[in-house]
N, C-alpha and C positions, 0 to 999 in steps of 0.2 A: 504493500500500500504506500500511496505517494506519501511524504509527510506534509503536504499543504492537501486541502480539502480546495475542490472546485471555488472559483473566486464566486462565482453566483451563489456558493451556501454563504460564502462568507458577507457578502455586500446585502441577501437577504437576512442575515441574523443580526449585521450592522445597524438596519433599518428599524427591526423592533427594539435592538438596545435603545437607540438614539430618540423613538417615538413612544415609546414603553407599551405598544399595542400590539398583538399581530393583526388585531382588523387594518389599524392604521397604517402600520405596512405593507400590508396586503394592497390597500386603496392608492399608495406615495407607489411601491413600487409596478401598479395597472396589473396585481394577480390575484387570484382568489386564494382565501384564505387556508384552504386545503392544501395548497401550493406551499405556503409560507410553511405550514403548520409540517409537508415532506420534506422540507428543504432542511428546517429546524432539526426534525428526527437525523437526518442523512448527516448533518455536521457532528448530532451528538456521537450516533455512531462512530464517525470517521475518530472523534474525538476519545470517546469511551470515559465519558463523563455527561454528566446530567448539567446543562445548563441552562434552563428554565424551570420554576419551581410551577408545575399547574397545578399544585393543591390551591393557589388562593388565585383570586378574581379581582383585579384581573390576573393572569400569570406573571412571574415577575422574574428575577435573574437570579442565578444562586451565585454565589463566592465565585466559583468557576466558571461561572458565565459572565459575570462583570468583570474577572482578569481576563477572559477573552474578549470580552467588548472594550475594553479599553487598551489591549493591543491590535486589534482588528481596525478600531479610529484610527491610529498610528499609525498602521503601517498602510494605510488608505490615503490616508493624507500623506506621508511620504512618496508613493508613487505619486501620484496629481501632483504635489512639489517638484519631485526628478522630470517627470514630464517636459513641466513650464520651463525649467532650468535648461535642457536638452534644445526644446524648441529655440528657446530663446538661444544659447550659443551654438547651432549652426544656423543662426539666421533665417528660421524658418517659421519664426512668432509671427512676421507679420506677413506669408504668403501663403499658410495653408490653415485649414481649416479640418477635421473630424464631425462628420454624419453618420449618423446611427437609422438605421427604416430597415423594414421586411428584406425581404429579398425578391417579394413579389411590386413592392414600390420601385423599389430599386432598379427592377429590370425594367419596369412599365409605365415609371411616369418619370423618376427621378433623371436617370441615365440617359433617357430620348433626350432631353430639354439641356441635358450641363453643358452642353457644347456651347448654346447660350451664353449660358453664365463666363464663359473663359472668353469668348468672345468681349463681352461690357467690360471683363475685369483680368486684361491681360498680367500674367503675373502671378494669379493667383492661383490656386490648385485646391483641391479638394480631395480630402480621404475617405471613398465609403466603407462603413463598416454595416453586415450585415449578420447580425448574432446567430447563435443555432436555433434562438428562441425568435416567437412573433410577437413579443413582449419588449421590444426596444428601449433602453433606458441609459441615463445619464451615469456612463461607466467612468472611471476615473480616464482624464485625456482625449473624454467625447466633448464637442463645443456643443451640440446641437444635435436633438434627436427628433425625427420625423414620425408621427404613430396617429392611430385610429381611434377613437374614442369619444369622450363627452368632455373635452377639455379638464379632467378635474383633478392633474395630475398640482404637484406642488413643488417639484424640485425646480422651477426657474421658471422665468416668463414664459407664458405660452403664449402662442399667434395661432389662429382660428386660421385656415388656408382654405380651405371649401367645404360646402359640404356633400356627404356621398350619400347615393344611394345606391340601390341593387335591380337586378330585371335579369331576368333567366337568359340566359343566351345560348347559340349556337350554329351551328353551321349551317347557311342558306338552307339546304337542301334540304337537312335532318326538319329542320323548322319548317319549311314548307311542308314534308309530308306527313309530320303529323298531325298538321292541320285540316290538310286535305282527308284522312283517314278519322277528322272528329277525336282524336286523342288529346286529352287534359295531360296536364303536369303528374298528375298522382297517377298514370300511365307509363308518363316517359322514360326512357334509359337518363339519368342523372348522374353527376359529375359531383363525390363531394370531397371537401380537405376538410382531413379529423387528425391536429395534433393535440397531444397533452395536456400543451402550454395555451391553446387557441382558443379556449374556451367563450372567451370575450367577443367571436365574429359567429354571427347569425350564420345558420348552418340550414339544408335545405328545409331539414323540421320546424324552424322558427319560422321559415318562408310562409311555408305553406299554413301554420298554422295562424299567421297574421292574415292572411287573404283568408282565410274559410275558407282552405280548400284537405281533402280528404288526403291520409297518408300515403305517401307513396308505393308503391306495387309495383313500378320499374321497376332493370337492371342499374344495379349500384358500380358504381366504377369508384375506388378512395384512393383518395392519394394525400402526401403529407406535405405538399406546401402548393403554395397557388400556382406557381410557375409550371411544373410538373399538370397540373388541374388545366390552365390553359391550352398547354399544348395538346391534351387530349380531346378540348370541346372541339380546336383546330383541324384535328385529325378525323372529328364526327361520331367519334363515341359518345357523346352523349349531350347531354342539356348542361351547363355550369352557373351558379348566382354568378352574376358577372357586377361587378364592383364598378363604377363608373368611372374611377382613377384611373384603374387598369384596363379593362375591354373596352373604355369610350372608342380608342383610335380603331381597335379591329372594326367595332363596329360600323367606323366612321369611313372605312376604306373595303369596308365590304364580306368580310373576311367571315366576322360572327352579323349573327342577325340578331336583336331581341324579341324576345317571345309579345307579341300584342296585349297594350295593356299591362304590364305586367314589371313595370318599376314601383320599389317602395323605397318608401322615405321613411328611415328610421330614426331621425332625431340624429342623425351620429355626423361625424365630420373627422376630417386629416389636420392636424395641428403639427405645429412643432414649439419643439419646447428649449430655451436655449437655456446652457447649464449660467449658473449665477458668474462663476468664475470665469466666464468666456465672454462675459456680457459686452463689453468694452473694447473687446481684440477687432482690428478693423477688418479683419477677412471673413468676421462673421459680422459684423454689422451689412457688410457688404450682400453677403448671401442672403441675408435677412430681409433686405430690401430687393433683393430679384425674385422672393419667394412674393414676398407683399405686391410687388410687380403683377407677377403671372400668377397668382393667385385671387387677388385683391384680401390678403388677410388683417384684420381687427384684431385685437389683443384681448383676451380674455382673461378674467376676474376668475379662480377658481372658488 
């Protein structure tokens, strides 16, 4: 066994020291609390030591969880220090910047558009970072992280960038003929991504069951990240929720169709969130204003 524990138990167990909840870090870091509550068990584990007391309510830290939360601070803010230190002497503080989004943003709206961005801001450069998780967050050395939600994250200013909705999509043909054959959704061959971590994006069963429409009784086709899921609605296997960040252009050039009628609007939207410590750095002020650009984003209040 390695003797460091994954940084994600560690920046998750960071999060309840520091907010002394695990709802509340559940909520700062956008996971549910079942998450928190695996992540917790997995460090004790690694650890082989009890460092949360759950007999009392709320649960709180033992001796050995406060010597690890306050070496854990430390050596968190140490790296984020070396970091800054590094940037700054190879001269690279004030040309690049650190992004954090999916890897399904990433591929489908972020990367089409940066060319853009280098374009307005010669000079400058861009790091994307795309986690294993669809959980993006403000890791030590990220300026700025890109994510899906109801803005009510708290770790730094967030910007409202649009909002999304969803509508079944697919490939002309498929779409056409199940139309012509009188075939509903709760018919069709359907396209879903089911991770772990993802629990937060509306999945076909939330679809369907906001429309009132009956459960599905298609072929299932699962895959575990969006990207993998597009290229299959591509290739005509089957129907996919198509996210309007990502399937707008297929749709826009032909490629998917959407299903008639059949966009929702679920309250949600694309933000980004820039970390406190990066607030100031002119490479992301600079990004920040390309985003507000081509987005038109508002700054939200969490």
């Amino acid at each position: 066994m390695s003797r460091l524990p994954p940084l994600r138990l560690l920046t998750t167990f960071e999060a309840v020291a520091r907010l002394g909840s695990m709802r509340e870090a559940a909520s700062a870091l956008n996971v549910t609390q079942p998450a928190v509550t695996q992540a917790l068990k997995a460090l004790e584990d690694h650890v082989g030591a009890i460092l949360i007391d759950r007999s009392t309510r709320p649960a709180r830290l033992t001796e050995t969880g406060q010597q690890l939360a306050r070496a854990t601070r430390d050596g968190l803010d140490l790296i984020a220090d070396t970091i800054e230190e590094i940037r700054t002497s190879t001269g690279l503080e004030d040309q690049s910047l650190t992004v954090a989004c999916t890897m399904g943003f990433a591929t489908h709206w972020l990367m089409p558009r940066l060319s853009g961005f280098y374009a307005e801001n010669p000079g400058l450069f861009v790091n994307v970072q795309v986690p294993p998780t669809d959980l993006p967050q403000i890791w030590p050395g990220t300026d700025l992280v890109l994510r899906y939600g109801r803005g009510t994250w708290k770790d730094g200013e967030t910007l409202r960038l649009f909002d999304e909705t969803i509508c079944p999509v697919g490939r002309p043909a498929l779409v056409e003929s199940l139309l012509a054959k009188g075939e509903g959704l709760e018919t069709a061959p359907l396209i879903h991504v089911r991770t772990v971590e993802a629990r937060h994006w509306e999945g076909w069963t939330d679809y369907l069951a906001r429309r009132g429409l009956p459960k599905s009784r298609g072929r299932s086709h699962i895959f575990d990240n969006y990207v993998q899921a597009v290229q299959a609605a591509l290739d005509g296997r089957g129907l996919m929720l198509g996210w309007h960040s990502i399937t707008d252009h297929l749709v826009a050039d032909g490629s998917l169709k959407p299903w008639p009628d059949g966009a929702l609007d679920l309250g949600t939207a694309y933000f980004a969130t820039v970390a406190p410590a990066a607030a100031k750095r002119s490479p992301v002020q600079a990004f920040v204003a390309w985003l507000e650009e081509r987005a038109g984003a508002g700054i939200v209040t969490p």
